[in-house]
N, C-alpha and C positions, 0 to 999 in steps of 0.2 A: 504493500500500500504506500502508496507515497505521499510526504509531505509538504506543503508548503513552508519556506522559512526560514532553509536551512543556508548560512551564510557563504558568501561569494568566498572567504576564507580560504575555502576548501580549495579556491581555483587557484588560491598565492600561496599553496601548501612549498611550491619551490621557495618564493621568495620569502618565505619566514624559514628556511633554512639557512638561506646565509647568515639569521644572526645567532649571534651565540659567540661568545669569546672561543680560540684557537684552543685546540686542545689542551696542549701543554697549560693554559690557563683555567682551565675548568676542574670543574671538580666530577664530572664526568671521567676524567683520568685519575685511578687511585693508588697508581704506582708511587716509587719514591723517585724524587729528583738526584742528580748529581748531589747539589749541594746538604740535599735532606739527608742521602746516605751517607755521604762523610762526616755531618754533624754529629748524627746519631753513634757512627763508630768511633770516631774520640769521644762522645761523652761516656760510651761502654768502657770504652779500652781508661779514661781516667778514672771510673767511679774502680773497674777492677785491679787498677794499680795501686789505689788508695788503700782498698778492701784487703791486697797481700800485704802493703808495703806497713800500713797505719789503721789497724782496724778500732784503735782505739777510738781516731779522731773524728772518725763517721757520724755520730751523735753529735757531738756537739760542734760540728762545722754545718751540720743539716739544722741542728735548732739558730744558729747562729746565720744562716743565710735565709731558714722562713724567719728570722724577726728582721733583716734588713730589708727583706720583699714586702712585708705586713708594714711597716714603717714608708716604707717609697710609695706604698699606694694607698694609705693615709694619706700622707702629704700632697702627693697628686690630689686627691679627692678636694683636699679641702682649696688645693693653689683654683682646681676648676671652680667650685664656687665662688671664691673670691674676683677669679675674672670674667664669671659670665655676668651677662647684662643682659636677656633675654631683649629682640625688638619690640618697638611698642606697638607695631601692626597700623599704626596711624596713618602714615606713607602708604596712600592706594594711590593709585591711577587712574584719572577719572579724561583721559585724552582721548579724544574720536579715534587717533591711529593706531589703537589697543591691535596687540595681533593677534593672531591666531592661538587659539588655546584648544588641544586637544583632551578629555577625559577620560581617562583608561579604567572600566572594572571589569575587572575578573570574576566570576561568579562559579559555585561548584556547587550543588544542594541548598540551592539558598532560599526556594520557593516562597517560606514560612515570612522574609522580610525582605522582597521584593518591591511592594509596593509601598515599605517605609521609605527605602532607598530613593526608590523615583520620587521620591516627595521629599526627599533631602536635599538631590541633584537641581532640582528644578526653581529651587531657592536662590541656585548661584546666580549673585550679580553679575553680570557680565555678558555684553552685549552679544544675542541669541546670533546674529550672523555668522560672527568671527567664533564661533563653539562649534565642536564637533565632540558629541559624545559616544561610547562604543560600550556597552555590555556584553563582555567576552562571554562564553558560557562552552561547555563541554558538549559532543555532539549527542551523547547517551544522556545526559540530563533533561529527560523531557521533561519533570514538572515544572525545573525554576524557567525551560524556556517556557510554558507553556503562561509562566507567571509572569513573565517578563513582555508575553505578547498580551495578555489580557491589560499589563497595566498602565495608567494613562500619562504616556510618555512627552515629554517639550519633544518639539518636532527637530531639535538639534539632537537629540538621543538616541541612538540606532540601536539594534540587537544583530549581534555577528556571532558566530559558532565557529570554533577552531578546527582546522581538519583533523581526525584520528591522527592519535600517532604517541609514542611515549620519550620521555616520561611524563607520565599526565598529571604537571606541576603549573603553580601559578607564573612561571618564569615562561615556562612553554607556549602556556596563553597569551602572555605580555606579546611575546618576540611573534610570535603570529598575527596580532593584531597592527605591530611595530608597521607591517609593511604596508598597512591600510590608513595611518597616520599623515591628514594633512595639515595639523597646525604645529605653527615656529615653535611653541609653547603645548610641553604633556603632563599631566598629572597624573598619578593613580593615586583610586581610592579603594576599600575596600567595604564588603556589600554593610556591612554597620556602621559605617561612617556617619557623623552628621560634621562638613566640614562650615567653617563660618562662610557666609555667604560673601564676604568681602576676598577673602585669600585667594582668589584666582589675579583680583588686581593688585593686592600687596605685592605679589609674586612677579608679579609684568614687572612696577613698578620698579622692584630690585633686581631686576633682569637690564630694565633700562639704564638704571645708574650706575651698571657696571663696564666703567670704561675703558678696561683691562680686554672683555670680553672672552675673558676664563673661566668666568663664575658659571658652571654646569648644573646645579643642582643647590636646591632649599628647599631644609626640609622644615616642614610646618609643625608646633610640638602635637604630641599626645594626648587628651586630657581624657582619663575617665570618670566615667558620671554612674553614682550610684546604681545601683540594680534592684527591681523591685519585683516580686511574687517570684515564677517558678525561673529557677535556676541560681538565685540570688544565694551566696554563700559570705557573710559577713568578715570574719576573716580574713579570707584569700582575698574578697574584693575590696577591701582597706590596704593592704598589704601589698596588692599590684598596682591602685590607683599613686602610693606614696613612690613605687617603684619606678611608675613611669614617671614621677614629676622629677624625680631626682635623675633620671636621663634624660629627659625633654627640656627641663629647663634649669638644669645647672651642668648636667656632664659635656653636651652637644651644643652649648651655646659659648662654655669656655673653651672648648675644645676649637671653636669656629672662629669666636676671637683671638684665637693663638693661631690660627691659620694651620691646623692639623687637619688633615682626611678623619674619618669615621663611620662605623658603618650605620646606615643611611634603617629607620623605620621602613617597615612593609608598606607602609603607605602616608598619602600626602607628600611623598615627595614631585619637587615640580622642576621640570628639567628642560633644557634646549634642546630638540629632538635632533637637531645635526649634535649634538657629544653626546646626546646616547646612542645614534647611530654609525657615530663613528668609533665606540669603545665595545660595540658589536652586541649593543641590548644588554638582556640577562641571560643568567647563565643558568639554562633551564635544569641540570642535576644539582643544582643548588639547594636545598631547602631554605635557609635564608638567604636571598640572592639579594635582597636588599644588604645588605653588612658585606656581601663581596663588591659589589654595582660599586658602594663608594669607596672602596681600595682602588678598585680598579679605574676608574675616573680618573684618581689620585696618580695613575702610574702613568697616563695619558697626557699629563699638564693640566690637567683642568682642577677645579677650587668647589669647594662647596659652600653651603652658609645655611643660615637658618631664618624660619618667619617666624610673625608676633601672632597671627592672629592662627587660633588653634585647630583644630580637629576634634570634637567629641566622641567617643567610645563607650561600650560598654565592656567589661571585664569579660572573663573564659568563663564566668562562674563555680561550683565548684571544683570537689579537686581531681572529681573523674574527666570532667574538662579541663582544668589546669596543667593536668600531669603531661597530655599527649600533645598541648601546645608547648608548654617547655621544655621536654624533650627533642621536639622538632627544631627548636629554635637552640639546645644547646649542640644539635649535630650541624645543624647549620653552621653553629659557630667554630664547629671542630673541621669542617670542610673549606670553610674562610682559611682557616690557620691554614690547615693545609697546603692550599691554592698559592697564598702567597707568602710561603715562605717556603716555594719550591725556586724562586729569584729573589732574595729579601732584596739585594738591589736595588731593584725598579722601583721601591718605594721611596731608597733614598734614606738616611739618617729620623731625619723627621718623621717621614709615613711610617718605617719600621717601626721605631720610637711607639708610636699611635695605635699600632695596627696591636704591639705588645701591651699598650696599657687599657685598651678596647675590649679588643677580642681573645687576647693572651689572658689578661686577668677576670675576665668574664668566665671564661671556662675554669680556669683553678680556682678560683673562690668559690663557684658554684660544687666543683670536686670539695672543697676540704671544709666548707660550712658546718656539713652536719657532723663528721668526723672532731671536726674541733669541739665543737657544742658537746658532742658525747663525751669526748674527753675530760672537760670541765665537770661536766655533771657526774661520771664516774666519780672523777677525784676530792669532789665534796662527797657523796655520796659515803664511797667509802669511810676516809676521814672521819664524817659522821658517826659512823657505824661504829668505828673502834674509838670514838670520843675526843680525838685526837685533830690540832689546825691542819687544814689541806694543805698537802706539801706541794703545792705546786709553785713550781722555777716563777719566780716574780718576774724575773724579762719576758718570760712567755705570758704571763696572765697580762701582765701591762702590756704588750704589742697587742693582745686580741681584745683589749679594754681601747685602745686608741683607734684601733680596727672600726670597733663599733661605733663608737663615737664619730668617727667622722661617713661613716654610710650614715646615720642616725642625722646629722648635721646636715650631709646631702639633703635628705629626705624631707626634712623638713621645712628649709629653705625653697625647695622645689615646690613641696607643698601649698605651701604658704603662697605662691606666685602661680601653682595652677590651682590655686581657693579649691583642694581636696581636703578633707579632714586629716590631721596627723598630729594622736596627745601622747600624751605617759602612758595608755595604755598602750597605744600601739608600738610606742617604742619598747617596752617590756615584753613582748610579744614578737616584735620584729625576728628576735634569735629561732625561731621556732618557723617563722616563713622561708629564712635562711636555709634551715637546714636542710627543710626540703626541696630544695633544688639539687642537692647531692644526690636525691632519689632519681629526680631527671637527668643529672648528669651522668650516672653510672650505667642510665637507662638509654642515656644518646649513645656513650661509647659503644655497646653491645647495637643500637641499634644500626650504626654507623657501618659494624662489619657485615653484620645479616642483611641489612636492610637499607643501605642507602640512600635512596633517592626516594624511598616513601614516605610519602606527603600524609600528616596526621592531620585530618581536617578538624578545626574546632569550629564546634556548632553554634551559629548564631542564632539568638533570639528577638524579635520586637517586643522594644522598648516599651509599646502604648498600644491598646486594642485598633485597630483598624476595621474602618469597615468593608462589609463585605462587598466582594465587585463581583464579576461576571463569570461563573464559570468556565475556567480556564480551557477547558476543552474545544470551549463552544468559541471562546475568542480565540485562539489560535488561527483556527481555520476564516474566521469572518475577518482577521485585522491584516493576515499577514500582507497582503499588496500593497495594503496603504501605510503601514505599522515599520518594514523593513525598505532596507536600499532596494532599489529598481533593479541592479541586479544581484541581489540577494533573493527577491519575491519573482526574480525570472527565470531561478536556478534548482527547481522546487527536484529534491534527489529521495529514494525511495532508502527507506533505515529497516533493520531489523526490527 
């Protein structure tokens, strides 16, 4: 039986192969590099010289080197805080010669909040000519397309379906859609976004006052907004809302002021489509291909930066949805490493520097959170028990006391500047959200060898009852001519 609907995509299945970074760049390739093999064998061949020559000194050259790591990123944390300035979002652009602004969503099961979405999208300021909006979707996802044709779209908003093919990642969808792209100016968003209605012009605007004409990429912060009835898990959603403001708006905005690369959110970033097309899109076995995108920019010449005016989310909600987002996103981040630091090179002193205090300390902290936490807890525990002061080494309990203190100081500050809630409770509390990201990170390594490039999708929900529209079945078939591109509604292909 054949469809009406299905997008012209399928006919630029070639030309969304050309992007994708070279292999040797991807993480598509999971071999080791020259330079990865030789680091890794003098670090064997030192730690077992050490091990014959001085077994003694193993202990305490290991606690003596995590309290100088524990101490540099403290100090980091707090140098970012003190030089971010997040933008005030005030700088729009309100000139006729506004250009072209494309908007990219990628959609995968999203039926359930399709027609928040379109009613988010449709808010954006910014003159309906110069828009071009595209709703990627997967070719087997019949319901959210059938949700995406029933709902009542701005006529700048099209629905496009990507051709079969693997690995069926949001990177995949991006660089397929990449080729269908006609404005100067791309965003992506993702399907629960609510972005401000002003950020497509902030964005112009700092596109235009850069007269360098290097600046590739600004990324818009994060901010999440409470969760209310089913799915809502207080806790985790306290806990990630303080998480994201301590990277949206202290880690990324000092990091942007010091003129460092960083890896770039899943979404709301907004780019100049010649430096995403010429650093070859995303890099579709990526799991988070946002956090490689901006390395890789970085290695290109191009600069990044950050907007004022935000992005609304809602949380993963509990922690049967938590676990398989952060998972995803800490193999993502062990695939970043990988990538690039198969040339540390190309990043250069500075990007190296960056890419180590990002995604280098992103991964280890999230490994040794719960590890430390146990440990502490044991050694009062114990103590306790035999009635006796916990004997714990005062250089270590002070490094993981300053440790804390300044994520804590992050978080707050962030807070404070995305108006999230963040008290004493949740700072007493913070230790215990820490720790379980060691769950996910034990749980990305293992998934990293099995399982690479699978995509954990977390399931979103709407925010606010909606009402009911037209049975999707029945709009499918009645919209699609007038609904999709002219050839997209001319190319109607027969599906399983």
């Amino acid at each position: 039986m054949g469809r009406a609907g299905i997008s012209d995509l399928d006919d630029r299945g070639r030309d969304a192969a050309h992007y994708g970074p070279p292999r040797a760049s991807s993480a598509g390739w999971r071999g080791l590099s020259g330079c990865q093999g030789i680091g890794l064998a003098v670090a064997v061949l030192a730690a077992g010289v050490l091990l014959r020559l001085r077994p003694d000194a193993v202990a305490p050259l290991l606690v003596a080197a995590g309290a100088a790591a524990f101490l540099t990123v403290s100090a980091w944390k707090v140098l970012l805080v003190m030089v971010s300035a997040a933008p005030d979002g005030r700088r729009i652009e309100h000139a006729d010669d506004l250009p072209s602004y494309t908007v990219l969503v990628p959609l995968h099961d999203e039926a359930e909040i399709v027609d928040q979405l379109v009613d988010r999208l449709a808010r954006i300021d910014y003159p309906a000519a110069r828009l071009q909006g595209l709703l990627v979707l997967e070719p087997q996802d019949d319901a959210t397309l059938a949700a995406a044709m029933a709902a009542r779209r701005p006529p700048w908003l099209e629905v496009v379906v990507a051709p079969p093919g693997r690995p069926q990642t949001k990177p995949r969808a991006l660089n397929c859609a990449l080729s269908r792209v006609t404005g100067e100016l791309l965003t992506v968003y993702d399907a629960e976004d609510e972005p401000d209605p002003l950020q497509l012009r902030e964005a112009a605007a700092r596109f235009a006052d850069d007269g360098g004409g290097r600046l590739a990429c600004l990324q818009a912060p994060l901010r999440i907004r409470r969760r209310h009835g089913a799915g809502a898990s207080p806790f985790v959603d306290r806990q990630f809302a303080a998480e994201y403001a301590s990277l949206f708006e202290t880690a990324l905005p000092g990091l942007a002021r010091l003129g460092l690369p960083f890896p770039l959110g899943g979404t709301s970033n907004h780019f100049r489509a010649d430096a995403l097309r010429e650093v070859g899109g995303w890099d579709p076995f990526n799991v988070t291909e946002d956090a490689d995108l901006g390395f890789r920019l970085w290695t290109h010449g191009w600069r990044l930066g950050v907007l004022g005016r935000p992005t609304w989310e809602t949380p993963p909600g509990d922690l049967s949805d938590w676990l398989p987002q952060r998972t995803r996103w800490l193999k993502g981040y062990m695939q970043t490493w990988g990538v690039h630091t198969r040339r540390p090179w190309r990043l250069g002193a500075r990007g190296a520097f960056a890419l180590l205090m990002t995604v280098g300390v992103g991964i280890v902290s999230a490994s040794v959170n719960g590890p430390s936490l146990a440990w502490v807890v044991a050694t009062v525990l114990v103590a306790a028990m035999a009635g006796l002061p916990p004997a714990t080494p005062a250089l270590a309990l002070g490094v993981l006391v300053l440790g804390a203190v300044s994520a804590w100081l992050s978080c707050a500050i962030g807070a404070r500047r995305a108006g999230v809630p963040y008290g004493p409770v949740d700072m007493i509390t913070a230790p215990a959200y820490w720790a379980l990201q060691s769950l996910a990170a034990f749980h990305a390594g293992w998934r990293l060898v099995i399982e690479p490039f699978a995509w954990d999708k977390t399931r979103h929900r709407c925010d606010t009852a909606l009402p009911a529209t037209t049975p999707a079945t029945t709009a499918l078939d009645e919209t699609a001519p007038n609904r999709l591109s002219a050839a997209h509604a001319a190319a109607p292909q027969s599906v399983a």
